[in-house]
C-alpha positions as CSV (number, residue, x, y, z in Angstrom):
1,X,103.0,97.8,96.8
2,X,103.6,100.3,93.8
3,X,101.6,99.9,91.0
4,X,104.9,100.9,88.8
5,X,106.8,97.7,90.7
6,X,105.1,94.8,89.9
7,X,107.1,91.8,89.1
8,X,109.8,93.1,91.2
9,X,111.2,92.0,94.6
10,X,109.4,94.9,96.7
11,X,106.5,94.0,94.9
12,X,106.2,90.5,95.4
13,X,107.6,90.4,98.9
14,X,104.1,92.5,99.4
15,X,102.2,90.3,97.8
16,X,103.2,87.1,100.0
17,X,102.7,88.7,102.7
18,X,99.4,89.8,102.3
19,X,98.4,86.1,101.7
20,X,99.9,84.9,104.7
21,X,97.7,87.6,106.2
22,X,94.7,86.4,104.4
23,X,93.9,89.8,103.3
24,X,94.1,91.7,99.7
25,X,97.0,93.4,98.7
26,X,96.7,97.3,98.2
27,X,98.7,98.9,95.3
28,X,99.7,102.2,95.9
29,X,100.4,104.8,92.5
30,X,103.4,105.2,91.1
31,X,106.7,102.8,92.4
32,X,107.7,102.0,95.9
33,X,108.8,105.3,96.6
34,X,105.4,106.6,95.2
35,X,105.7,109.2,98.4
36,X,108.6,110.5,97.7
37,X,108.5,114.6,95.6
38,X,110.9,115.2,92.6
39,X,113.9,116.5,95.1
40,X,114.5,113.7,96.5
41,X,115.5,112.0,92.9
42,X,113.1,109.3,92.4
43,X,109.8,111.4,91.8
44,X,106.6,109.8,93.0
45,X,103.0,110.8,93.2
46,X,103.1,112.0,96.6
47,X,99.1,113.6,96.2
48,X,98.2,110.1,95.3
49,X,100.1,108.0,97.7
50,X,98.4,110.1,100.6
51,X,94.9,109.5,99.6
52,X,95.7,106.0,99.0
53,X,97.2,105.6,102.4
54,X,94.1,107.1,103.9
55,X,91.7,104.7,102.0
56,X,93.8,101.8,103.3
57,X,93.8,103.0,106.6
C-alpha cells in the first residue's frame, strides 16, 4: 500500500486483504506507483520503495 493512497481503492483493497491474512499491512513511501522514476510520468520514491520492499521481505 502507498502511504500517499490511503483512502483510496488500491489502498484499501490492501488493507482487507491483509486481514484476511491475519497479518499487518506494510505501507510503502510515496503512492502505489512509489517504484516508478520521474520518466515514466507518475514520479515515485523508487530509493525508498526498494528498502522498504527488502524490509518486508
Amino acid at each position: 500500500m502507498g502511504a500517499e493512497s490511503e483512502g483510496e481503492l488500491a489502498h484499501r483493497g490492501g488493507e482487507a486483504v491483509a486481514e484476511r491474512l491475519g497479518i499487518a499491512p506494510v505501507t510503502f513511501p510515496s503512492h502505489h506507483g512509489g517504484f516508478l522514476p520521474p520518466e515514466y510520468g507518475m514520479a515515485g520514491d523508487p530509493e525508498a520503495f526498494a528498502e522498504a520492499l527488502r524490509d518486508a521481505l
